[in-house]
N, C-alpha and C positions, 0 to 999 in steps of 0.2 A: 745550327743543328737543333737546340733547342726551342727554336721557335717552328722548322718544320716538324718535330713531333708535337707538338702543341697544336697548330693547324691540324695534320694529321687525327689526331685523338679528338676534336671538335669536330670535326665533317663524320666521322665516324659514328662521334654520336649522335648526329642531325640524322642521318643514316635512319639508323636504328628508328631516332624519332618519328619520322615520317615514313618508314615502314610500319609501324603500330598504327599510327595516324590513318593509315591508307586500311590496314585490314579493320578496325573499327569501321568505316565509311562503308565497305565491301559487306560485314557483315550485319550493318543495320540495312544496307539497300536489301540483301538477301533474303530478311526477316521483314521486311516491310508488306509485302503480299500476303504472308502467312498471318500476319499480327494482323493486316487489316481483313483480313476472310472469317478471322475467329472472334475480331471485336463485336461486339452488342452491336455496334453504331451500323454494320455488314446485316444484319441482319433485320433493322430497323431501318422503315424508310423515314425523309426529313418529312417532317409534318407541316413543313412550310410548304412545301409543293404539293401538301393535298394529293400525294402519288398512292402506288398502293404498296402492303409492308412486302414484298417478296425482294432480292436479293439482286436479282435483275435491274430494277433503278436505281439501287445506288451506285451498281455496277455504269449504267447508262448516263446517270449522273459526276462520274468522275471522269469516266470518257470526255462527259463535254467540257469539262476544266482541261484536260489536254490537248483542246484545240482554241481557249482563250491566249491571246497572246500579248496583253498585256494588263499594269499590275494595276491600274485605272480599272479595268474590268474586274478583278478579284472583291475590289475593293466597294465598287458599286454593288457586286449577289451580296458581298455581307451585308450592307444598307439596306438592298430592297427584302432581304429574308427578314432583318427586324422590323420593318417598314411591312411586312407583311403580319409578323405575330402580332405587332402592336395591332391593327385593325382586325386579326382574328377575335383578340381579344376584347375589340370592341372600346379598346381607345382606356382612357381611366389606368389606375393601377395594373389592374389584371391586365390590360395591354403592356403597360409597358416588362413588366413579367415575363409574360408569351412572345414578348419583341427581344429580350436578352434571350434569353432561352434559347430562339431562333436563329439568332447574329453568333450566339458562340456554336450550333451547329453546322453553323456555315464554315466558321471561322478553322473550325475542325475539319472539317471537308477538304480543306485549303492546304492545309499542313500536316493534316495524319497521312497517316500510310498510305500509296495511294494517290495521294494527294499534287497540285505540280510544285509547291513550292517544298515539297520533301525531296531528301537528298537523292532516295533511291530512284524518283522524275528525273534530277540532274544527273545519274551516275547512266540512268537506262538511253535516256536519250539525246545526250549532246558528248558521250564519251567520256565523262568527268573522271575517271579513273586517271583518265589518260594528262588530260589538264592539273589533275592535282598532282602526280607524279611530276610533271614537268614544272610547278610551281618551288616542290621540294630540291631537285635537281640544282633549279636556279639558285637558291639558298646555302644550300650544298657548296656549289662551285664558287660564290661569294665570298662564305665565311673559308674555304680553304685560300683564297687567294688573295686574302686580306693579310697586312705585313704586322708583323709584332708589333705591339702597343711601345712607344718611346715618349718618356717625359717632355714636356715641351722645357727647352732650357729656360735658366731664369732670366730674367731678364738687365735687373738689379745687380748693381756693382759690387763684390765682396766689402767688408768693411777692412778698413787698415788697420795695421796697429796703433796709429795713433790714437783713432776711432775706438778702436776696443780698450783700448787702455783711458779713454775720456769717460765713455759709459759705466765702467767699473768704480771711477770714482764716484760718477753722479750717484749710483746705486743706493739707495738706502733700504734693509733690511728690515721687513715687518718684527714687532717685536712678536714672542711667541705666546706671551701673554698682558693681556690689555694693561696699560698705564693705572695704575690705579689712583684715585684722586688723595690730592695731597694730606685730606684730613682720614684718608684710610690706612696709609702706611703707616707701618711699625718701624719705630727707629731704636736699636737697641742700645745697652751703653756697652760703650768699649771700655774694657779693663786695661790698666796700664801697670798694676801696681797689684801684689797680693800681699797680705803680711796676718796672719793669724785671724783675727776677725774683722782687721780693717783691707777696705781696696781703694785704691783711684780710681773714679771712675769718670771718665769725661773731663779728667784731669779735676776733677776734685776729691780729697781724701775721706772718706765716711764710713759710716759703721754699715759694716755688713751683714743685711737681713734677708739676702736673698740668696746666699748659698745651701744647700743641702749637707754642708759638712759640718753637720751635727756636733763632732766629738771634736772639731778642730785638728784631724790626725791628719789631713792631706800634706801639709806642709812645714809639719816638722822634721828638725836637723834628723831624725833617727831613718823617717821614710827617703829623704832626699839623698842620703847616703848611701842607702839601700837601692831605689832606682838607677843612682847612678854606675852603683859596680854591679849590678846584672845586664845593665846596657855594656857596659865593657866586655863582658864573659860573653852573653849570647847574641849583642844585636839588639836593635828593637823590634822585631820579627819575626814568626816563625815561616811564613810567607807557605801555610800547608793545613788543610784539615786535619782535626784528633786522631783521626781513625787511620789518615794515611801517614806522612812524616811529621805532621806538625806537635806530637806531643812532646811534653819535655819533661823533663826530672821536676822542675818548678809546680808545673800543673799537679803534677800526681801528690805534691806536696801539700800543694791549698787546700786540693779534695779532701784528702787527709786530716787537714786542721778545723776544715770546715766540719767534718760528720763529727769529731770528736767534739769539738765546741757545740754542736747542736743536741748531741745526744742521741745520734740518729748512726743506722748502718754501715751509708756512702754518700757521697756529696759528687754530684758534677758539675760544672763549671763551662760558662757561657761566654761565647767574645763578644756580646753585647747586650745591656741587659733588657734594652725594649725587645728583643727579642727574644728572652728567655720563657716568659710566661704564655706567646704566643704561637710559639712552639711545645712548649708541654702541650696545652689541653689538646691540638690537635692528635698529638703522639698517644693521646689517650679516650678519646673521643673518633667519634663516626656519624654519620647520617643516622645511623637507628638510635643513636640514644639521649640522651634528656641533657642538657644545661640550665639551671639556676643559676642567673646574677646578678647583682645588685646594683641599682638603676645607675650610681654615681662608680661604677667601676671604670676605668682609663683607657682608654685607647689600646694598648697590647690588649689586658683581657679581650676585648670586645674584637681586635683583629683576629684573636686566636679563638674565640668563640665561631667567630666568620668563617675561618679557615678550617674548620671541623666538619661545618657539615653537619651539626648534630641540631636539633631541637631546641633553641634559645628561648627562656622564659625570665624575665624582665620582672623582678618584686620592686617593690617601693623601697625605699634607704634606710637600710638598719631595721626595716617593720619585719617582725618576728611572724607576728600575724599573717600578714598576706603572705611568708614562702611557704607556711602550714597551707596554707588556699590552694598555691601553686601546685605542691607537695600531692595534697588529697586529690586534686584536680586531674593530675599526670596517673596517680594512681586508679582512677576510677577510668579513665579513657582506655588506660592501657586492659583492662579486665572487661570493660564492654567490647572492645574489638581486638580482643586477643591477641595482644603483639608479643612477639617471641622476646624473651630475658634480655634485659641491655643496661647498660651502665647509666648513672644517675650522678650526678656532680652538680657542688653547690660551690661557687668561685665569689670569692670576698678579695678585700684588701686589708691587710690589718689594721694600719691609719689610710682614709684617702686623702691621695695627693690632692683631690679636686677642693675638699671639704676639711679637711684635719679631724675628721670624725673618725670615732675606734670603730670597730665592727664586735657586735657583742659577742664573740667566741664563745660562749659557757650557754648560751642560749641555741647557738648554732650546731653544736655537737650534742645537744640535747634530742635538737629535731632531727640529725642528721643517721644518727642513730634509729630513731624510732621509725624512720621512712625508708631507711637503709640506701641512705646516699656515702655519696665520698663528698670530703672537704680538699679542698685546694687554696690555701691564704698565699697569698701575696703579698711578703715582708719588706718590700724594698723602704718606706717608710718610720715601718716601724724598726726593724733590724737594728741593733745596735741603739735603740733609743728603751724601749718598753722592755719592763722583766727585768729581777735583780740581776742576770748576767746578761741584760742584752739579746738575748735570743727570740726578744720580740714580741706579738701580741700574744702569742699561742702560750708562752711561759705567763706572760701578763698577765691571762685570766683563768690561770691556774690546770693547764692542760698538759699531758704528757706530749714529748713528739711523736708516739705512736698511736695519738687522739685522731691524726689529722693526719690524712696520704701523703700528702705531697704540701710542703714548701716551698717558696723560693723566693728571691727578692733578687735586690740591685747591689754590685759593690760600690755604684758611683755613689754613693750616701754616707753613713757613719763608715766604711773602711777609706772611703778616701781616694778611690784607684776608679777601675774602668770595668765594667764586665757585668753579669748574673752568675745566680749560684742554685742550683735545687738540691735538697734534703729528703732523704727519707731512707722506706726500706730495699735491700740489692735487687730486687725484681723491678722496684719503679727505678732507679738508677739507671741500671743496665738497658732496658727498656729503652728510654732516652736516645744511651750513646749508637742506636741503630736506626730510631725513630723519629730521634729529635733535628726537625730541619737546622735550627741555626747549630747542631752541634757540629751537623751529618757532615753542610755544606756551608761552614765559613771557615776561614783562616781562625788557628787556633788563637788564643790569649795571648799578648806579646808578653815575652816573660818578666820584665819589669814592671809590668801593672799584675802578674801572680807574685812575685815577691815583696811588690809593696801593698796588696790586700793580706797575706803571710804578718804583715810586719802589723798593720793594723789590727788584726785580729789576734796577733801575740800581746799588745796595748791592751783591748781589753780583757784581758782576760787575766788581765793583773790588777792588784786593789784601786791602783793610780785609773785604768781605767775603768774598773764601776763607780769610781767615785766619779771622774766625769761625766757618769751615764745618771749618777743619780743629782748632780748638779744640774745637768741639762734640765732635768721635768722638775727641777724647782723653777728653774728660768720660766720655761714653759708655763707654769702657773700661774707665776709673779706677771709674766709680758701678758696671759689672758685675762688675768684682775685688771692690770693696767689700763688695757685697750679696749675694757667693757665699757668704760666712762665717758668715752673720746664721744662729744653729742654729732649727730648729722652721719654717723656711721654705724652699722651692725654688727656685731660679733657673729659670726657663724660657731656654732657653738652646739655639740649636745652632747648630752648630762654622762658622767664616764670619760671626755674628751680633753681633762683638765691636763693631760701630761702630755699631751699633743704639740708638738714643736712646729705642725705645720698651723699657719693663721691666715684665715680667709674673713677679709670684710668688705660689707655691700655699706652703697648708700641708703641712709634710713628712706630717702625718698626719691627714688630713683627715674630719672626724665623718661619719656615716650619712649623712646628707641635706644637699643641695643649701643651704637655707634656714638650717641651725646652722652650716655652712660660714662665708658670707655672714656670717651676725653677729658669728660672733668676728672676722674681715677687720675691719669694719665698729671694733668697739672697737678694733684695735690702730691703725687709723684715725686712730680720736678721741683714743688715746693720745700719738700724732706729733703730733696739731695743738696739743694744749696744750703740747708740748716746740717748738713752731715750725715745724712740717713738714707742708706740705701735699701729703697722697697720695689715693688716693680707690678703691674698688671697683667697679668696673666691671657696671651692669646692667643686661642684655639682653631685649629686648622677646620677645613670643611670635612677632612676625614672623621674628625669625631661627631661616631652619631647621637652621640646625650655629649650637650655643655652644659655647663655650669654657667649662672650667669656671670656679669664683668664685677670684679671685685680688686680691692687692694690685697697681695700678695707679700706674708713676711714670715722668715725661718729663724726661730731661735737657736742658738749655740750655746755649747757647754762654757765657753769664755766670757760670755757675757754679765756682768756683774750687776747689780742693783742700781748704781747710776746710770751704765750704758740704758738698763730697761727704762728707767724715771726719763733718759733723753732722749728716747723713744718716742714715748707718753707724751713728753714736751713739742717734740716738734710736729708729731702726728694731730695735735689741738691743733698748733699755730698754723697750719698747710691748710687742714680743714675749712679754719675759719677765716683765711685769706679766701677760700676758691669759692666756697659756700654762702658767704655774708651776703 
């Protein structure tokens, strides 16, 4: 049934076709007398026959083309007509001129209107109506009586199970990203072992210089006790965003301890903290307005600067100078081509991660001020290290919390636990909790990392813990005197930077390429860890658009004592000059 409407509806539309087909033919044969009586060419005799111009030869002239009967003949008048201009003309160029000119009048003769090789000759006198109709018929009756299209079977035998079950094993899966060569991978160490500031690592015991736990709070008796009875009471999950069921009596507790310990209105609270600060600036930023940020800021900023949409303007690190440039720059653009009011923000880190360099705060609220920007610092760093109570660089260089909009940093650092935090006043807060993607839409803080950031931050904020905040940037001090000395290596270092727990250093002379850099780091690495010293090289993904070059990577801690630092110092000479010599 469906293959006779399918027939059906194809002959129908041949139909049609060759109905249009057919009055086309009919109406150019119809128009072919009238168009050829009104052309010029009707009115003009050929000037190859030397006839006279009245209307009557050309009329007598095409008569005798309907008594040639074949195409041998048509084809000889157009030779002898050019064959005739060429010698009117007297042979040379100008004949041959007079000879084309001549051969396409003929040629026109032949097949304009009129003419026998024109259609309305074929339709007038041999019935071609009649012919093409029956040419279409045939087609017609063809395509209806042709049988549905059927696949030709295969020919080829199915496969067996045997067969499909042999080809599954042969199978090997392309890998989804290329092999990378042996001296490209990164091999990280496996921790086996933690105990206050020493770990196993690779099954060897050594001093740990590559933690972020500054104050040594992640694992002590007081926080372990605490994680373990809020995993009894709630779970390790809340398995639900803030806003919908995931909030908990815990959360609204941190918030709490956090605005109160900062000095600030309200505190909210992030389930993870690379995404805490790249989520703010969006929630505060747009395509129309301005970002300022400093060249060695980290990957979140730089994601959330991306994710905004806004104007990103790049100063040089720590130069006061060029964000004045930037500053007057953005100012003077925006007043030549008149853009409507929009927000201006200047985005630092307080220590960088990349560098262990401060960002000079009392210079940046100077400028920020007089250009009428917002500041936004990024404490994950510094938090809990800088300022008599730990509240970071903005206390550090002697600034109110209401100097600066918006803070925020990380708990994975001096509290010990898992997560971000932002600070400030209940409008940028609240803001956030509608605005902020990682607030809107992740699973909230599992409650035992808000109760053991609680317990961290109840630590310092006792004499026991500023006393380890203020031992820490002694360490800090002591470990950057030490490691200034160390020859075949650099301190990265600037002036201000001395309490800086984070330590970056380069080879005084560093190979060609990026990758032999890296390796030798890499062995004087492996040479510290069999002397007891854990440090590590720091390796950056293609996602970040500004790196830092390849450097040795080491984190002072507040347990650290003066021998640990001198065995630091020690091994870090003897690595160097095993790998270097």
């Amino acid at each position: 049934m469906e293959g006779q409407r399918s027939r059906l509806l194809l002959a129908v539309g041949a139909s049609m076709t060759s109905g249009a087909v057919l009055v086309m033919l009919m109406l150019w044969a119809a128009a072919a007398p009238a168009a050829y009586a009104s052309s010029p060419d009707a009115e003009t005799a050929s000037p190859s026959r030397n006839s006279s111009t009245d209307s009557s030869t050309q009329t007598d002239k095409s008569e005798d083309y309907f008594h040639r009967q074949s195409v041998k003949d048509l084809v000889a008048s157009v030779v002898a007509a050019a064959v005739g201009g060429w010698r009117e003309g007297n042979g040379g160029w100008r004949g041959l001129e007079v000879g084309f000119v001549r051969g396409v009048e003929e040629i026109w003769v032949i097949f304009g209107p009129g003419g026998k090789l024109h259609p309305a000759y074929f339709l007038e006198h041999f019935h071609g109506h009649i012919m093409v109709e029956g040419v279409l018929l045939l087609i017609i009756a063809y395509l209806f009586l042709q049988s549905t299209f059927k696949p030709k079977p295969h020919r080829e035998e199915p496969l067996t199970d045997k067969e499909i079950t042999q080809l599954c094993k042969e199978w090997q899966p392309e890998p989804l990203v290329p092999q990378l060569p042996e001296e490209e991978q990164v091999h990280s160490r496996i921790i086996t072992s933690y105990e206050d500031k020493h770990v196993v690592a690779d099954g060897k015991r050594a001093l740990n210089l590559l933690s972020h736990n500054f104050l040594n709070l992640a694992n002590t008796p007081e926080m372990l006790e605490v994680a373990s009875s809020t995993v009894q009471k709630y779970g390790v999950g809340s398995c639900g965003p803030r806003g919908f069921y995931g909030t908990i009596d815990v959360h609204l507790k941190l918030e709490e301890e956090l605005a109160q310990f900062m000095g600030t209105d309200e505190a909210i609270i992030y389930s993870y903290d690379i995404a805490t600060v790249s989520s703010i600036i969006p929630a505060f930023a747009n395509r129309k307005d301005v970002l300022i940020i400093d060249e060695c800021c980290g990957y979140p900023i730089q994601q959330g600067a991306t994710l905004s949409r806004a104007a990103v303007h790049v100063c040089k690190h720590n130069d006061m100078a060029d964000m004045e440039r930037i500053m007057i720059m953005v100012e003077e653009e925006a007043k030549k081509e008149k853009r409507p009011l929009n927000r201006r923000i200047v985005i630092v880190e307080g220590i960088y991660a990349s560098n262990g360099n401060l960002s000079p705060l009392d210079k940046m609220y100077e400028l920020k001020e007089k250009y009428k920007y917002r500041l936004v610092v990024e404490e994950s760093m510094s938090f809990g290290v800088l300022g008599e109570n730990g509240r970071g660089a903005v206390e550090h260089w002697g600034l109110k919390p209401s100097d600066v909009e918006v803070v925020c940093g990380s708990m994975g650092n001096a509290l010990g636990s898992v997560g971000g935090w932002c600070v400030g006043t209940t409008e940028i807060v609240e803001h956030q909790r509608l605005s902020g993607s990682g607030y809107c839409f992740s699973a909230s803080l599992p409650p035992y990392l808000a109760t053991s950031a609680s317990q961290s931050l109840c630590a310092m904020s006792q004499p026991e813990g500023r006393a380890r905040m203020a031992q820490l940037r002694k360490n800090a001090a002591s470990m950057r005197k030490m490691l200034a000395k160390v020859p075949g290596l650099v301190l990265q270092h600037a002036p201000g930077s001395e309490q800086s727990p984070i330590i970056h250093m380069h080879l005084a002379k560093p190979p060609s390429t990026e990758l032999a850099a890296k390796q030798l780091l890499m062995r004087i690495a492996d040479h510290m860890l069999e002397l007891g010293v854990l440090v590590g090289v720091p390796h950056y993904a293609d996602i970040h658009k500004r790196r830092p070059p390849p450097g040795l990577h080491l984190c002072v801690t507040a347990l650290l004592t003066e021998e640990d630092i001198k065995a630091v110092g020690d091994a870090l000479n003897k690595a160097v000059k095993q790998v270097l010599r």
